[in-house]
N, C-alpha and C positions, 0 to 999 in steps of 0.2 A: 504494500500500500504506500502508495507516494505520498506528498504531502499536498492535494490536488486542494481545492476549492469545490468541492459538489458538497459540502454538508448543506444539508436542511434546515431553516430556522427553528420548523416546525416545534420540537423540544426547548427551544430556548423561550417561545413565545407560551409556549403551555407551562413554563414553572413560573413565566411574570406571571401570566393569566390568572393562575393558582394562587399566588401571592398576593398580588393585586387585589382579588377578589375578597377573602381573608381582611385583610385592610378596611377594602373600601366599606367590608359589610359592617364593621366595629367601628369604623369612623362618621359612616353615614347616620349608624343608630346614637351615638354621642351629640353627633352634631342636631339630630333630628331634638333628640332629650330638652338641647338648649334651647331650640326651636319653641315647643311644648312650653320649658318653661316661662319664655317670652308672653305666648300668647294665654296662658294660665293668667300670668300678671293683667296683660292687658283685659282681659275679659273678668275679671277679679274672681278666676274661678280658686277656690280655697286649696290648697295646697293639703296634703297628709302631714298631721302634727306628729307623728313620730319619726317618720323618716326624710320628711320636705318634699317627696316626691310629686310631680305637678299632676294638674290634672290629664287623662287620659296620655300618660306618658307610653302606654305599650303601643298603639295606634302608632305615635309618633316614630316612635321607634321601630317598629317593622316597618313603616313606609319609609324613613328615613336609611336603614338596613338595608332593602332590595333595590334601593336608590341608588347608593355608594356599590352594591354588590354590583351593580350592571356599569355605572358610568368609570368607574376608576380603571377598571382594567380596560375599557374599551377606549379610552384615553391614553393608557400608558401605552398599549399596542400600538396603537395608532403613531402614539410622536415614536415611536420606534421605528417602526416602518419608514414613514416617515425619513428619518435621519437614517437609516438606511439606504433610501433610495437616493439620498441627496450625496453620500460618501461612494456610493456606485457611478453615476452620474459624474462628481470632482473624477474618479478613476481615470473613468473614460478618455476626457481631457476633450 
């Protein structure tokens, strides 16, 4: 085996994907959390006196979860690609 250029992204792109996903899904429901608790204030819905947690914060957070789970990795690929096709292209010349 030489040391040729035919590898396939394909694997490289499935463990951001896998990663990214991961991420996006714990970052979008955090992010959503804050969201929730914005709009608790604003709408003076009462907050849970034991633990602070706002109102209808699980809602928030699965929609804000399947949010991040879809958009982050399909952004990280993307500028990947991306900057790939543009490092192909400078080759070129």
């Amino acid at each position: 085996m030489s040391g040729g250029a035919t590898e396939t992204p394909r694997p490289h792109y499935f463990g951001i994907g896998c990663f990214t996903t991961f991420i996006g899904f714990v970052g979008g429901g955090m992010i959503a959390v804050l969201i929730a608790k914005v709009v608790g204030a604003a709408t003076k819905c009462a907050s849970d006196k034991d633990t602070g947690a706002p109102c209808n914060w699980y809602v928030f957070w699965l929609y804000g979860a399947i949010i991040g789970a879809v958009v982050v990795p399909t952004v990280a690929i993307t500028l990947l690609r991306r900057s790939r096709r543009r490092l192909e292209n400078s080759e070129r010349g």
